[in-house]
TORZAMAR-612679 format. One line per 4 residues: number of its first residue (from 1); their letters; for each residue x, y, z of N, C-alpha, C, O. Coordinates in Angstrom, 3 decimals. Layout:
# TORZAMAR-612679
NUM	A	X,Y,Z,X,Y,Z,X,Y,Z,X,Y,Z ~ ...
//
This chain:
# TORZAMAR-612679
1	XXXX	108.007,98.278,103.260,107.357,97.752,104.458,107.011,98.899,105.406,107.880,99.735,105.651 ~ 105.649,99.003,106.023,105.326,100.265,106.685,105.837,99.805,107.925,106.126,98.610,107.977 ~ 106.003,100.486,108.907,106.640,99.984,110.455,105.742,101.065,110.920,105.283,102.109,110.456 ~ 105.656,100.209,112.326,104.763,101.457,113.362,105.232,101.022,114.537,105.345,99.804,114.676
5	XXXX	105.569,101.821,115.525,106.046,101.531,116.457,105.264,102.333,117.817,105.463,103.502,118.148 ~ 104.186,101.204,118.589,103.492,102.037,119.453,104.143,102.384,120.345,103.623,103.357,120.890 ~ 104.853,102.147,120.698,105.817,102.595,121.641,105.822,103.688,122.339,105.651,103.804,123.552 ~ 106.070,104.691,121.366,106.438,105.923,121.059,105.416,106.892,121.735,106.018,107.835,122.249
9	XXXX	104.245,106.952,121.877,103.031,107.302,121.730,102.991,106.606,123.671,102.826,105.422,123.964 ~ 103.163,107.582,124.522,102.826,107.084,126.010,101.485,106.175,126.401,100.353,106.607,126.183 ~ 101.672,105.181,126.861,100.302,104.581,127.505,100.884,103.222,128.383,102.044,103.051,128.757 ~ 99.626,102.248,128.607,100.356,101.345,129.558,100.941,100.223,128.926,101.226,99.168,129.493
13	XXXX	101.130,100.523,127.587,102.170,99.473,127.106,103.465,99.492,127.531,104.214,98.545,127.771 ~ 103.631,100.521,127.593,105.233,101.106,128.494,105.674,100.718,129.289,106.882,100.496,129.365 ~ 104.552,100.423,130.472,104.337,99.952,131.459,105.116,98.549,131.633,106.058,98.201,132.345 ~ 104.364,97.932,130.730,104.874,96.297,130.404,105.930,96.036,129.758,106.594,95.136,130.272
17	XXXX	106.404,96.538,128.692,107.281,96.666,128.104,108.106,96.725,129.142,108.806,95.722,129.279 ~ 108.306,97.896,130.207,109.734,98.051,131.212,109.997,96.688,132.128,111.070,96.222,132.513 ~ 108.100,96.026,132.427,108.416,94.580,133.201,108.664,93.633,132.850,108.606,92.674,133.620 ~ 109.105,93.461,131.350,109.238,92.318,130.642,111.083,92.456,130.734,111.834,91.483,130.802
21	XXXX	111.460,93.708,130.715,112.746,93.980,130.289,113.603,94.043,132.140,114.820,94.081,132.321 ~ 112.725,94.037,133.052,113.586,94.384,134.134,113.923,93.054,134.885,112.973,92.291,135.066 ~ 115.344,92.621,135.416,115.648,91.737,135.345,115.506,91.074,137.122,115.960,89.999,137.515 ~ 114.731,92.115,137.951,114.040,91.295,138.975,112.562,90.978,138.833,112.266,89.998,139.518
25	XXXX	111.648,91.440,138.234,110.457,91.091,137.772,110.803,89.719,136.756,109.954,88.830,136.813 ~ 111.571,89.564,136.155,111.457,88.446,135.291,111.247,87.662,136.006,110.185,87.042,135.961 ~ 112.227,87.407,136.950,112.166,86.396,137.879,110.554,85.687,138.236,110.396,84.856,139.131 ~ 109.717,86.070,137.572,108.705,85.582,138.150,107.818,84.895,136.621,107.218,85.812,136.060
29	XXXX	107.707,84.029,136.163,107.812,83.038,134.824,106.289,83.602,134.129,105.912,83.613,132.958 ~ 105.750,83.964,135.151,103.975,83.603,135.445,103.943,85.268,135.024,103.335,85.757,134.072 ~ 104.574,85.799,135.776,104.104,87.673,135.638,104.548,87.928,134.122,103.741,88.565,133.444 ~ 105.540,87.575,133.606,106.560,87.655,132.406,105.519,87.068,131.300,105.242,87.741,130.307
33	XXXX	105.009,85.906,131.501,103.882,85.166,129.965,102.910,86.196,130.378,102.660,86.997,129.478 ~ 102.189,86.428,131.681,101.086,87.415,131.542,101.215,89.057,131.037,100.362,89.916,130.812 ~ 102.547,89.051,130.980,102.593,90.799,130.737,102.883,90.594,129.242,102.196,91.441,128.671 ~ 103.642,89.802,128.226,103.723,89.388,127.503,101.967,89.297,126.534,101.578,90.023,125.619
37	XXXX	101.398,88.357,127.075,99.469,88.102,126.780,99.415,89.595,126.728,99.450,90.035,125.579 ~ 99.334,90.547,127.747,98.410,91.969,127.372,99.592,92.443,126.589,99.089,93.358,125.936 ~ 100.546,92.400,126.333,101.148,93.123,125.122,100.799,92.728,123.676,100.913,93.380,122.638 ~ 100.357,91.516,123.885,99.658,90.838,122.386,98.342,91.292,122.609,97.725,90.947,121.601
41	XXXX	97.657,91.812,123.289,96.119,92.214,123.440,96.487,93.782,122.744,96.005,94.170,121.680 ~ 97.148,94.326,123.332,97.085,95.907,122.769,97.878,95.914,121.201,97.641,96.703,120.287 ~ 98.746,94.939,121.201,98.484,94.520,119.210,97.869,94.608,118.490,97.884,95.225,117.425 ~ 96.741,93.553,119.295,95.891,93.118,118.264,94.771,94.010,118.337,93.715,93.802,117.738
45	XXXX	95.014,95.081,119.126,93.435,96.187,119.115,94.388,97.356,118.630,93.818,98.363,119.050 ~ 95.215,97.646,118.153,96.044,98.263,117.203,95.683,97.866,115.967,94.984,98.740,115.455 ~ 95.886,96.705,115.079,95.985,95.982,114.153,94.839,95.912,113.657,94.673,95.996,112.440 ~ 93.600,95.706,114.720,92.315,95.752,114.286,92.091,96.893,113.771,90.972,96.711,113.291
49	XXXX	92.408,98.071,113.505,92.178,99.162,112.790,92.264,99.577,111.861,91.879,100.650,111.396 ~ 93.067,98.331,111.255,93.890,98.421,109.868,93.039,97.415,109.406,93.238,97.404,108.191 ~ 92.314,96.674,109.637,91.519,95.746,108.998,90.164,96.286,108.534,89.670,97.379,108.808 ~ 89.469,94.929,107.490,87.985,95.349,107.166,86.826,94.710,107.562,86.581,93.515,107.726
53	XXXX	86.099,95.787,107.698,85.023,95.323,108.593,83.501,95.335,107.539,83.555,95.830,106.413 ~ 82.431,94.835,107.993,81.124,94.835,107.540,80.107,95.490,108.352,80.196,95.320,109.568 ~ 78.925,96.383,107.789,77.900,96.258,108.869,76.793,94.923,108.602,76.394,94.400,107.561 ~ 76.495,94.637,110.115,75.438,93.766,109.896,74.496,94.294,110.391,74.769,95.460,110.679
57	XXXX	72.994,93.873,110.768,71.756,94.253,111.309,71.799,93.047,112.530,71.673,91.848,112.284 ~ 72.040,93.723,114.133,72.230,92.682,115.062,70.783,92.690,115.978,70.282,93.726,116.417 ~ 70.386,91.732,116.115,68.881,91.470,116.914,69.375,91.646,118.345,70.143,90.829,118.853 ~ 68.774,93.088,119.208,69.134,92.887,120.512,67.521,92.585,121.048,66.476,92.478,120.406
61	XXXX	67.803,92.501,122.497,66.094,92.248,122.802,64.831,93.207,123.206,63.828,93.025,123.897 ~ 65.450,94.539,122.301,64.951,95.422,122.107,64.504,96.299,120.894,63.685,97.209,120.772 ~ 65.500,95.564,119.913,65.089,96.161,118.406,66.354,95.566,117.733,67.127,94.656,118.035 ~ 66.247,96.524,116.602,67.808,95.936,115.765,68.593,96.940,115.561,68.323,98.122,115.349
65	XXXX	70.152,96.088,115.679,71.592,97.300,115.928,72.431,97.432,114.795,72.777,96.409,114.204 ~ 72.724,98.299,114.494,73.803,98.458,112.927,75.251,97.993,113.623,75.726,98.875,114.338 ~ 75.785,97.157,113.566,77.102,97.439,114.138,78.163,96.607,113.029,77.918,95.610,112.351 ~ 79.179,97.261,113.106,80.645,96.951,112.141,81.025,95.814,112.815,81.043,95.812,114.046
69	XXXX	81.433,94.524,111.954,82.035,93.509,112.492,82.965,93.729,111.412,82.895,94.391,110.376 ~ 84.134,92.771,112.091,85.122,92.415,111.516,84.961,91.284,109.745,84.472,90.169,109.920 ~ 85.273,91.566,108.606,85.042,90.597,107.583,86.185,89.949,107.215,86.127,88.821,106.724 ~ 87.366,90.605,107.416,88.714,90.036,107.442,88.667,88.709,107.856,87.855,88.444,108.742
73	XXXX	89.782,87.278,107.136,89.826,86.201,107.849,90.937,86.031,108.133,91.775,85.911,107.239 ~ 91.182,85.989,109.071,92.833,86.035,110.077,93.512,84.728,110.307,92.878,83.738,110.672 ~ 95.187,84.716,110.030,95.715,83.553,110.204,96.491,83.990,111.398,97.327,84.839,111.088 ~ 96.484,83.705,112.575,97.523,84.082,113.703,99.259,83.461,113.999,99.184,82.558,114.832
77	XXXX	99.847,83.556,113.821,101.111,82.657,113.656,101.970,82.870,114.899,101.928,83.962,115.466 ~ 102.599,82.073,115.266,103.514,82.511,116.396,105.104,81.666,116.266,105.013,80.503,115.872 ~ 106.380,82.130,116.541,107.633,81.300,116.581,107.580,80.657,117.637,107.622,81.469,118.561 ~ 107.485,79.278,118.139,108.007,79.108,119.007,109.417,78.532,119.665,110.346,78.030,119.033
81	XXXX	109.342,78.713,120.953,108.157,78.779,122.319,108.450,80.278,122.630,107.814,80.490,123.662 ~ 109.085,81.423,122.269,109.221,82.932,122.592,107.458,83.480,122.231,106.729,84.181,122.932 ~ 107.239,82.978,121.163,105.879,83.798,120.589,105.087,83.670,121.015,104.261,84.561,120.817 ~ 104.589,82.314,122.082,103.678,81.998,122.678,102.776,82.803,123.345,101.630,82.964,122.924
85	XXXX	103.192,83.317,124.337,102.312,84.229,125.195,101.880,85.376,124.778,101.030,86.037,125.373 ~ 102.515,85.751,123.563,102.178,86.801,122.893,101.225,86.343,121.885,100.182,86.996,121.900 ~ 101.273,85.497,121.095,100.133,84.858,120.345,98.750,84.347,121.047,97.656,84.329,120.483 ~ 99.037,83.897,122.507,97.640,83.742,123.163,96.974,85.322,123.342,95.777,85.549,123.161
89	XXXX	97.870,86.251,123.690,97.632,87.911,124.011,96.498,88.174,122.855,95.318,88.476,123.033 ~ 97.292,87.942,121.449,96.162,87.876,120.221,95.038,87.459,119.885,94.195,87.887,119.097 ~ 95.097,86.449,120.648,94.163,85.346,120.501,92.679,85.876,120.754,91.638,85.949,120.101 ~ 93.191,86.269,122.264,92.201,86.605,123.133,91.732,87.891,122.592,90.900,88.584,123.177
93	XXXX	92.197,88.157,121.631,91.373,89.157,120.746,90.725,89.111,119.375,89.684,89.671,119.031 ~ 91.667,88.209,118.530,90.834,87.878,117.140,90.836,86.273,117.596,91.543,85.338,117.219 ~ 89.918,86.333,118.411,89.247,84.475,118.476,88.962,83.476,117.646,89.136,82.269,117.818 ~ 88.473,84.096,116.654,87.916,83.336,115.406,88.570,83.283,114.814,88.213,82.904,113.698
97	XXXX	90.101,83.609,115.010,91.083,82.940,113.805,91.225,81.623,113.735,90.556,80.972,114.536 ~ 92.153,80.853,112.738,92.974,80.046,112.493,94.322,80.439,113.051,94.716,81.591,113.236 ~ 94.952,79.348,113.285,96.552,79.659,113.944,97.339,78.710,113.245,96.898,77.622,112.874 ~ 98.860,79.229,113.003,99.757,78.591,112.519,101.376,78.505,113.515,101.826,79.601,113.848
101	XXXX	101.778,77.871,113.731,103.162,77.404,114.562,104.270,76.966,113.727,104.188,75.946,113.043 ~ 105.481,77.833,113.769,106.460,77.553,113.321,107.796,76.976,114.490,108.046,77.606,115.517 ~ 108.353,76.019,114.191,109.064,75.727,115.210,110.543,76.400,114.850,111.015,76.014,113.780 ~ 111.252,77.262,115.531,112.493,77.415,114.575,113.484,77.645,116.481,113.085,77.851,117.627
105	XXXX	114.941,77.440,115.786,116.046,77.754,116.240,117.087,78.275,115.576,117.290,78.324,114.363 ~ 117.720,78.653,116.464,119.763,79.138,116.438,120.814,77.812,116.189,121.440,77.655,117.237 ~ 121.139,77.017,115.383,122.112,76.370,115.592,123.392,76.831,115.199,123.779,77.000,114.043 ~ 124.246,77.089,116.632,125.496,77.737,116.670,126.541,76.482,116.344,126.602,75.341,116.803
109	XXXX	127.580,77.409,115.047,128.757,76.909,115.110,129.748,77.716,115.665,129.689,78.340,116.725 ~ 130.746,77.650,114.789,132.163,78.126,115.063,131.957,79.695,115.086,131.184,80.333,114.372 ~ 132.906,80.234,116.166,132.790,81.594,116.280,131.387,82.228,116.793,131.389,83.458,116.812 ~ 130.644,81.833,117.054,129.511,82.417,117.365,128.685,82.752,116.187,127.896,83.694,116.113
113	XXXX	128.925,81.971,115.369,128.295,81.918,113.646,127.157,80.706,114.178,127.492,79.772,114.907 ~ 125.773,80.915,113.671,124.386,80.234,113.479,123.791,80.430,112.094,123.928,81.156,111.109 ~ 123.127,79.505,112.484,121.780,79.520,110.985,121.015,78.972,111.412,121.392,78.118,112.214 ~ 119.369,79.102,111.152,118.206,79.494,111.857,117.865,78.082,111.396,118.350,77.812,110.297
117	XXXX	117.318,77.343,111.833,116.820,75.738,111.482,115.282,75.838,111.985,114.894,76.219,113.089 ~ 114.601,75.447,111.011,113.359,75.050,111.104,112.660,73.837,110.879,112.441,73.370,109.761 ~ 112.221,73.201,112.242,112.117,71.514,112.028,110.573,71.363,111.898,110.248,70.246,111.496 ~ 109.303,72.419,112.197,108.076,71.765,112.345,107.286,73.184,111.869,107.801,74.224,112.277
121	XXXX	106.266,73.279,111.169,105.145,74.100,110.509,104.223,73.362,110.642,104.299,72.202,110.235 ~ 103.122,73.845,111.243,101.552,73.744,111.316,100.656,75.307,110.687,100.534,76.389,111.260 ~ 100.205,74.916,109.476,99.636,75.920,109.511,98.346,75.661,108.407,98.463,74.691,107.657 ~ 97.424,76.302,108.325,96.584,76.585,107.426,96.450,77.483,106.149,96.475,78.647,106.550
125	XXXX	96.372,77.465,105.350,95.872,78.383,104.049,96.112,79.356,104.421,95.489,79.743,105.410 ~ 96.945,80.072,103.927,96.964,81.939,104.348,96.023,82.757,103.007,95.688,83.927,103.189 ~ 95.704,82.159,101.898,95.360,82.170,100.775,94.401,83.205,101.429,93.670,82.880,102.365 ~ 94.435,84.988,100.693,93.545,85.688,100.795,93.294,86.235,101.949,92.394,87.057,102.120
129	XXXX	94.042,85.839,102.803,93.662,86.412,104.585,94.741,86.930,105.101,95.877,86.731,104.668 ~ 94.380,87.783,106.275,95.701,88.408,107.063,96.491,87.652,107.832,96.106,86.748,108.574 ~ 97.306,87.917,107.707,98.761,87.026,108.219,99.379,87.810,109.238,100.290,88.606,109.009 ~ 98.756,87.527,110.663,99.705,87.921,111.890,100.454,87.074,112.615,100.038,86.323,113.497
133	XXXX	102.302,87.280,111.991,103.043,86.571,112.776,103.705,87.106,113.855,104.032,88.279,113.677 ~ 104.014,86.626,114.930,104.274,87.354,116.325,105.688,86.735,116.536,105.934,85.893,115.672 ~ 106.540,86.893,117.312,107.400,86.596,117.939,108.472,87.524,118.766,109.429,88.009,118.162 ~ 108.342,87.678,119.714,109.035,88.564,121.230,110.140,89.444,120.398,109.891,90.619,120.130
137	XXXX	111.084,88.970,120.094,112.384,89.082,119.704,112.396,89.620,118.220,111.535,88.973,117.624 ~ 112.863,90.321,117.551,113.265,90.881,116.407,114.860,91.514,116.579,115.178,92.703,116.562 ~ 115.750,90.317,116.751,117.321,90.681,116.544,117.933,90.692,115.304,118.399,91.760,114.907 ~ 118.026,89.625,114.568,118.406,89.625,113.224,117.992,89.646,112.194,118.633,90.080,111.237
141	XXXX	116.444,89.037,112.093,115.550,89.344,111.347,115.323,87.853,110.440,114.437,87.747,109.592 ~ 116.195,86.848,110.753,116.491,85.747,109.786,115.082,84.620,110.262,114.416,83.961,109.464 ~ 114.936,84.652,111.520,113.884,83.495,111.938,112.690,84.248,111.309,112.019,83.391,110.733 ~ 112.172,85.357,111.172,110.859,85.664,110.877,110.835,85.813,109.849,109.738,85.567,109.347
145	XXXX	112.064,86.336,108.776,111.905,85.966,107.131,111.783,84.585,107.181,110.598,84.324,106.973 ~ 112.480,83.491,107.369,112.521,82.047,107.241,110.933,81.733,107.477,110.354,81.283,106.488 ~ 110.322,81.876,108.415,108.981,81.378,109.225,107.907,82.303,108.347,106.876,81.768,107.939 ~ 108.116,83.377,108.132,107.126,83.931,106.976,107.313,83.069,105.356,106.320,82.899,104.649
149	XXXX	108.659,82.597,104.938,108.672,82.669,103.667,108.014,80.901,103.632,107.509,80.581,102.557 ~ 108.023,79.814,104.763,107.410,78.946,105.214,106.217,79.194,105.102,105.629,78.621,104.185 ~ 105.237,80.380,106.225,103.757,80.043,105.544,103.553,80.732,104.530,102.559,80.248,103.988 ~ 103.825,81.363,104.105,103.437,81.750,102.180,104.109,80.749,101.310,104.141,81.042,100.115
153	XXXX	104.596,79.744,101.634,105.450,78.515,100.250,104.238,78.177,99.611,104.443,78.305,98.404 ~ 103.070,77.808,99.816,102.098,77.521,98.677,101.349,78.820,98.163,101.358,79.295,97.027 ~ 100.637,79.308,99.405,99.516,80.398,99.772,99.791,81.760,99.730,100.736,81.787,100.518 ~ 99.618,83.040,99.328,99.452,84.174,99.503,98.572,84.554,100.399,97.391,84.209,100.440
157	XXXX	99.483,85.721,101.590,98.328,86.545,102.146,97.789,87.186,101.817,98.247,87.432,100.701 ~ 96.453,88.155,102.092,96.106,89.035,101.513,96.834,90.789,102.263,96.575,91.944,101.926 ~ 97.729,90.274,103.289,98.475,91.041,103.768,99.074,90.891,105.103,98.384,90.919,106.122 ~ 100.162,90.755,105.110,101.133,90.095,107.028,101.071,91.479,107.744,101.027,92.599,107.235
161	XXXX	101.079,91.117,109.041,101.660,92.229,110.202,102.083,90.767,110.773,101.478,89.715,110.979 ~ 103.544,91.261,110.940,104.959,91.179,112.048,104.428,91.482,113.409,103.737,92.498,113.490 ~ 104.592,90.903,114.310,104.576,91.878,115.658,105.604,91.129,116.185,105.805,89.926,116.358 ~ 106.459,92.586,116.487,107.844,91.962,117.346,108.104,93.177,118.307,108.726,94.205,118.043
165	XXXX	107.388,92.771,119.668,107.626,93.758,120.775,108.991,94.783,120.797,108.881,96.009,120.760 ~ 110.333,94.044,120.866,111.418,94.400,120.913,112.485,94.166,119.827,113.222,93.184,119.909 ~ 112.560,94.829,119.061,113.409,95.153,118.057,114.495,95.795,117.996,114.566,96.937,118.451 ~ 115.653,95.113,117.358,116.723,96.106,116.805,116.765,96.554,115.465,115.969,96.199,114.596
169	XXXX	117.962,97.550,115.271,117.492,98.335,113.909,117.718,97.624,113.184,117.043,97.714,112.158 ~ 119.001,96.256,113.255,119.989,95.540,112.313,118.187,94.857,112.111,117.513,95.737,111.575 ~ 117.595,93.962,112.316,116.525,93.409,112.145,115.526,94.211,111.672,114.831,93.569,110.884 ~ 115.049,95.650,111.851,114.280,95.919,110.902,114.567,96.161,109.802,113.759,96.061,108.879
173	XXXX	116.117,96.633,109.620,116.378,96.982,108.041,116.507,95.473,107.449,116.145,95.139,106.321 ~ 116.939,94.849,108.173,116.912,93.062,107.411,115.790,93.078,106.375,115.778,93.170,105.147 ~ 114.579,92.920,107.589,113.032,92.778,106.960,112.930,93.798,106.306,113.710,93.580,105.379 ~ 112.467,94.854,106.131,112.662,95.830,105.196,113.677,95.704,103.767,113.380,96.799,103.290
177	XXXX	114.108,95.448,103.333,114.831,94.113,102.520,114.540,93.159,101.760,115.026,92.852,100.672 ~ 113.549,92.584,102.488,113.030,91.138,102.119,111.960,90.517,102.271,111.755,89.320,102.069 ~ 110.901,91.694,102.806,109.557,91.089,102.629,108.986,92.024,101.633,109.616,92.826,100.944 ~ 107.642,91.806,101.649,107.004,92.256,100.066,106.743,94.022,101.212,106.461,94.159,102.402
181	XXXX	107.050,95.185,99.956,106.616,96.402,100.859,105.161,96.741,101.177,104.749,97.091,102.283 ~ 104.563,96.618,100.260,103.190,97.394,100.047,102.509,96.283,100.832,101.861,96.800,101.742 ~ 102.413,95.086,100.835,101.600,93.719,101.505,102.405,93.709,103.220,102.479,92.615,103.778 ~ 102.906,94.836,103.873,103.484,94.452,104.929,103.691,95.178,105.996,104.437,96.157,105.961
185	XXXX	103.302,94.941,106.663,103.538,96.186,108.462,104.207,95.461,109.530,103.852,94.441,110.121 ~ 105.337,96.251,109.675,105.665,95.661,111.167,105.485,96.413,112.388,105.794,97.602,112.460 ~ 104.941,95.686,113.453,104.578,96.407,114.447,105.455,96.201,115.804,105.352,95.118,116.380 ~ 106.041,96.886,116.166,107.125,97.234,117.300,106.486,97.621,118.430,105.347,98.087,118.427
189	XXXX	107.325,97.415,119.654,107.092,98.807,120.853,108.484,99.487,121.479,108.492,100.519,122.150 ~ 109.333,98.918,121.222,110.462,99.237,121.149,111.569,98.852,120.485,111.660,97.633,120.334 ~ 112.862,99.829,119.826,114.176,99.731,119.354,115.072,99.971,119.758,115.261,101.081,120.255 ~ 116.262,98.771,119.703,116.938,98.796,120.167,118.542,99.101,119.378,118.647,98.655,118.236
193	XXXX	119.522,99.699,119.857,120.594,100.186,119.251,121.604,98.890,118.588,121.896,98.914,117.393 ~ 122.068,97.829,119.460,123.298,96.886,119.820,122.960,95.554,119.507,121.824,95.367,119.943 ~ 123.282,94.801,119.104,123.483,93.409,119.009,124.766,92.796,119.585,125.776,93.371,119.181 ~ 124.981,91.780,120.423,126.212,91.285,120.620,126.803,90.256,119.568,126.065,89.585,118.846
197	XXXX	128.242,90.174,119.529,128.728,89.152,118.860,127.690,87.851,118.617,127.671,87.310,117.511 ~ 126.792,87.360,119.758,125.835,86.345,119.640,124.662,86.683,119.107,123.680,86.085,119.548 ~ 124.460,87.689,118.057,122.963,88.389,117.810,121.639,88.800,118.968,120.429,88.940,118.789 ~ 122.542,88.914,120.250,121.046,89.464,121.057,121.326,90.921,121.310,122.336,91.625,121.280
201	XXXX	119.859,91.134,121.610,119.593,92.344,121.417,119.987,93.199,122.672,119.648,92.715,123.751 ~ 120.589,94.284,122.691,121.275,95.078,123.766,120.242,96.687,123.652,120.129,97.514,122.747 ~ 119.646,96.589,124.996,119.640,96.327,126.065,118.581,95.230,126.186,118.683,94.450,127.133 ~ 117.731,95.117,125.454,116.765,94.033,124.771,116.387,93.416,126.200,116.313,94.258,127.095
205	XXXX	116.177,92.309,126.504,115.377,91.530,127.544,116.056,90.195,128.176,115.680,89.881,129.306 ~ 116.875,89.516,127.632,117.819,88.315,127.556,116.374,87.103,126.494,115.384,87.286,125.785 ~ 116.892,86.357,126.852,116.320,84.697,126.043,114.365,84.802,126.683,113.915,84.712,127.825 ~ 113.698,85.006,125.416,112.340,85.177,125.987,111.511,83.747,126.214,110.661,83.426,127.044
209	XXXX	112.106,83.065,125.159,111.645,81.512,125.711,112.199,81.331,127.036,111.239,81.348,127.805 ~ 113.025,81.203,127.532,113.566,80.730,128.642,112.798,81.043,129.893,112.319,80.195,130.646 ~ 112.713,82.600,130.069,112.130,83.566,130.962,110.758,83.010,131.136,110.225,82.887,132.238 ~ 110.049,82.583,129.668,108.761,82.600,129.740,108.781,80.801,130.298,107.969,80.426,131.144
213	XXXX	109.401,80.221,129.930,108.861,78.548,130.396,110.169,78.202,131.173,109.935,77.298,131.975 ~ 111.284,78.557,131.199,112.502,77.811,131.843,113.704,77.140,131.376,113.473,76.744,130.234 ~ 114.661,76.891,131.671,115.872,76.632,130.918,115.685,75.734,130.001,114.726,74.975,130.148 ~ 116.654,75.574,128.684,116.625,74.316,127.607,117.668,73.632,127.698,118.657,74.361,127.785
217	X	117.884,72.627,127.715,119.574,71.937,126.936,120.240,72.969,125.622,121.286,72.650,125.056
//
């Protein structure tokens, strides 16, 4: 599995990245989904680079233009409700996709022991097309194998990118593991060292669903 981590590489992703993670800016539900959206925008104009494109002959109202479009057909996926704002971020860049929604959770037992439950999939044909699944969080690595191995159960992509803003290492070596290598990129902006007894990520961000829409039962 190739990993890339823009992170690394200074610009104003950094920027966002620090306001997603700082714990008086969260406070604000609205700033947190919007900084979230442009972190899925500079994804997906990352990602677009790795894709294939066509020239066409475009009619302006002055003559005709050679320009490269995109030929790739894109499936956009998101976990929710964490992936959300980051999957609209995408959106607003490969428009003409199809989108797929995985619903998944944590159901905790004894000891602070879980297993990842998945009650709802919406998705379309990945058959032959790129497969971008998103979700905030990359702690253990179990919800996004589960939710990937969900939309490929009938369909093959013609190749996934992961995007998981905030990552720990225990979760990338997971995935690294267990998805296909050569068919797979994960795309990061930051790693993180720690997991707690409860699998979150240290210094990580706390609960990104929550932050982004508000408390659950």
């Amino acid at each position: 599995m190739r990993i890339v981590n823009i992170g690394e590489q200074n610009s104003i992703l950094n920027n966002f990245i620090a306001e997603i993670r700082d714990r008086i800016i969260q406070k604000d539900s609205f700033r947190f989904r919007r900084n979230l959206e442009r972190i899925g925008e500079i994804f997906a104009y990352e990602i677009s680079k790795d894709l294939e494109y066509t020239t066409k002959s475009i009619q302006t109202p002055l003559g005709v233009a050679a320009c490269n479009t995109l030929s790739d057909s894109l499936v956009l996926a998101s976990i929710i409700r964490a992936g959300l704002p980051l999957h609209n971020g995408l959106l607003s860049f490969f428009d003409a996709s199809q989108n797929a929604f995985v619903a998944a959770y944590r159901k905790y037992g004894k000891d602070n022991k879980f297993t990842i439950q998945i009650e709802y999939t919406s998705t379309p044909s990945v058959e032959g097309k790129v497969l971008i699944l998103a979700d905030t969080m990359l702690a253990t690595g179990s919800s996004v194998l589960l939710a990937y191995n969900r939309l490929c159960d009938i369909s093959k992509p013609k190749h996934s990118h992961i995007v998981c803003p905030i990552a720990s290492v225990y979760g990338i070596e997971y995935l690294s593991k267990h998805l296909p290598h050569k068919e797979t990129t994960l795309w990061v902006a930051a790693v993180d060292e720690e997991l707690t007894v409860k699998s979150y990520i240290v210094p990580g961000l706390g609960d990104a669903g929550d932050l982004a829409y508000g408390s659950k039962l």
